[in-house]
C-alpha positions as CSV (number, residue, x, y, z in Angstrom):
1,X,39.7,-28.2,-12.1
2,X,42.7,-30.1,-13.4
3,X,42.1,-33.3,-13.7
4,X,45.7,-36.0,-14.3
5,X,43.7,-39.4,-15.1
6,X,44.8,-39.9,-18.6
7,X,41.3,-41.2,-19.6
8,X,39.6,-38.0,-17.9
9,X,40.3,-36.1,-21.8
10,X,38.1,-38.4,-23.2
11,X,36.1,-39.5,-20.6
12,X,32.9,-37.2,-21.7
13,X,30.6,-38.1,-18.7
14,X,33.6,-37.7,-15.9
15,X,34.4,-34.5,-17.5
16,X,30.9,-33.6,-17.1
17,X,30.6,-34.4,-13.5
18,X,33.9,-31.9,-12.7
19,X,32.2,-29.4,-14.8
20,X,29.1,-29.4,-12.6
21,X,31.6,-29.4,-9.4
22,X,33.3,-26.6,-11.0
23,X,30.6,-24.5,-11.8
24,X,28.8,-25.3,-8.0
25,X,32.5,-24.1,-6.5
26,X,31.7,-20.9,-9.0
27,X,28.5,-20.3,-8.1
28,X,29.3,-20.5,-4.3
29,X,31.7,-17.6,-4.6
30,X,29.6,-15.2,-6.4
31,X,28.6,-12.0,-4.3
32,X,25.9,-12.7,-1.7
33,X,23.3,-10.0,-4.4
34,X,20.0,-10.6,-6.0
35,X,21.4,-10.5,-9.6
36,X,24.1,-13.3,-8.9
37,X,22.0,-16.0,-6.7
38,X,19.4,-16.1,-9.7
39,X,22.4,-16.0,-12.0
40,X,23.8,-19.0,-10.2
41,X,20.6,-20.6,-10.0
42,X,20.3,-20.9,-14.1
43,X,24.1,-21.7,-14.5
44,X,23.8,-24.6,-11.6
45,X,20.2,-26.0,-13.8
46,X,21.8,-25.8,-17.4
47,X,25.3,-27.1,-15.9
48,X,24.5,-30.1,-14.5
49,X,22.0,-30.7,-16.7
50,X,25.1,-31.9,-19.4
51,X,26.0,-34.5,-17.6
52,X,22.6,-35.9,-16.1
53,X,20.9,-36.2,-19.7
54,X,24.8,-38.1,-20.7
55,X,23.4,-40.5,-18.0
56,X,20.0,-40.5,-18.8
57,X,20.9,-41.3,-22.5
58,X,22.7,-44.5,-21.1
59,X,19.3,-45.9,-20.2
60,X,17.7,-45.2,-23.2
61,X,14.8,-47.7,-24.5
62,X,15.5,-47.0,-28.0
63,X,18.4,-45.1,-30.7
64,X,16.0,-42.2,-30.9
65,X,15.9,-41.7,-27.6
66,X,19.6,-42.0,-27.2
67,X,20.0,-39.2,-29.8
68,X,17.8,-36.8,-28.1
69,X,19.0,-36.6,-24.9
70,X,22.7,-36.4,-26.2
71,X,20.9,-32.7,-28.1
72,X,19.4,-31.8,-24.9
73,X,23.2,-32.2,-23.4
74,X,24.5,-30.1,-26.1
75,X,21.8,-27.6,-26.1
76,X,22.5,-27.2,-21.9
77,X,26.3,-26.7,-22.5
78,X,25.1,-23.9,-25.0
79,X,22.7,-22.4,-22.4
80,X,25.6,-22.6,-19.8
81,X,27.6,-20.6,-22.5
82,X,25.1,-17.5,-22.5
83,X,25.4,-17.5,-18.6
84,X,29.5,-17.9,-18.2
85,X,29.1,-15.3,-20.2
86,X,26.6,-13.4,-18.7
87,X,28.5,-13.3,-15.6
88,X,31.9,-12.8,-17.0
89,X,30.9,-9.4,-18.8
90,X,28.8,-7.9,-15.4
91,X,31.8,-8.7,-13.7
92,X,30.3,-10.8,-11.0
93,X,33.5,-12.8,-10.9
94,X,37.0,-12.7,-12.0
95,X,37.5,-12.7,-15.9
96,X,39.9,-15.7,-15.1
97,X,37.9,-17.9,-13.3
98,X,35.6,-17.5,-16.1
99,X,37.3,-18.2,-19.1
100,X,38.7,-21.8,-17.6
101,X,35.0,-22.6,-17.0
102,X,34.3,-21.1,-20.9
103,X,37.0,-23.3,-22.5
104,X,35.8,-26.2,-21.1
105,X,32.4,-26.4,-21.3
106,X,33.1,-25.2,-25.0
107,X,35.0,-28.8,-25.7
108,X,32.3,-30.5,-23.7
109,X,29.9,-29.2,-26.4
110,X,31.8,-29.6,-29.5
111,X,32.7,-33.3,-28.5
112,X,28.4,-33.6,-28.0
113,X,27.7,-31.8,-31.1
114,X,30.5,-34.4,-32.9
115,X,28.7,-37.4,-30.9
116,X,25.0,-35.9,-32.2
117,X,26.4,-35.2,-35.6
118,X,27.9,-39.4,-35.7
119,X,24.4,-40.4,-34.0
120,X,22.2,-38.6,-36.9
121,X,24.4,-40.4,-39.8
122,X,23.7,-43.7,-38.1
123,X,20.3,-43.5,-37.5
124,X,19.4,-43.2,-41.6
């Protein structure tokens, strides 16, 4: 999950991406059980959904629209929150390869809430 590119701290969309490769890698070594596949299944949506509205925000027609999909990022590192966990207290997986995971999708959102926060201000 480490990542040495000095810019990769910063770097909110590349962060992103190794965050949904992370949590795939995660989801891949959950136990083969009902529970954990639709478990998985959420975590994988609301995961990669961060980075994919980052990118869909780029090609945004309008400041508006720019705005919203940086909220919908935020509100899917929040959703991926409630499944980390989710699957850290069933004890699906290792408490450590949880709290990693937790930690970073928790800077992922507070550098989105900061972006949403700067992109509200601007937009009056």
């Amino acid at each position: 999950m480490q990542n040495y590119n000095p810019k990769f701290k910063s770097d909110l969309k590349l962060r992103c991406y190794q965050f949904s490769l992370d949590i795939i890698a995660l989801a891949d070594d959950l136990p083969k059980k009902r529970s954990a596949w639709i478990i998985a299944d959420q975590i994988i949506r609301s995961a990669t959904s961060i980075g994919a509205n980052l990118v869909e925000a780029k090609a945004s027609s309008s400041r508006l629209e720019f705005k919203k999909f940086f909220e919908i990022a935020l509100k899917s590192a929040n959703e991926t929150k409630y499944w980390l966990c989710l699957l850290r207290d069933t004890k699906l997986i290792k408490k450590e390869k949880i709290d990693a995971l937790l930690a970073e999708v928790t800077e992922l959102a507070n550098m989105l809430a900061s972006s949403v926060i700067k992109l509200k201000k601007k937009s009056f």
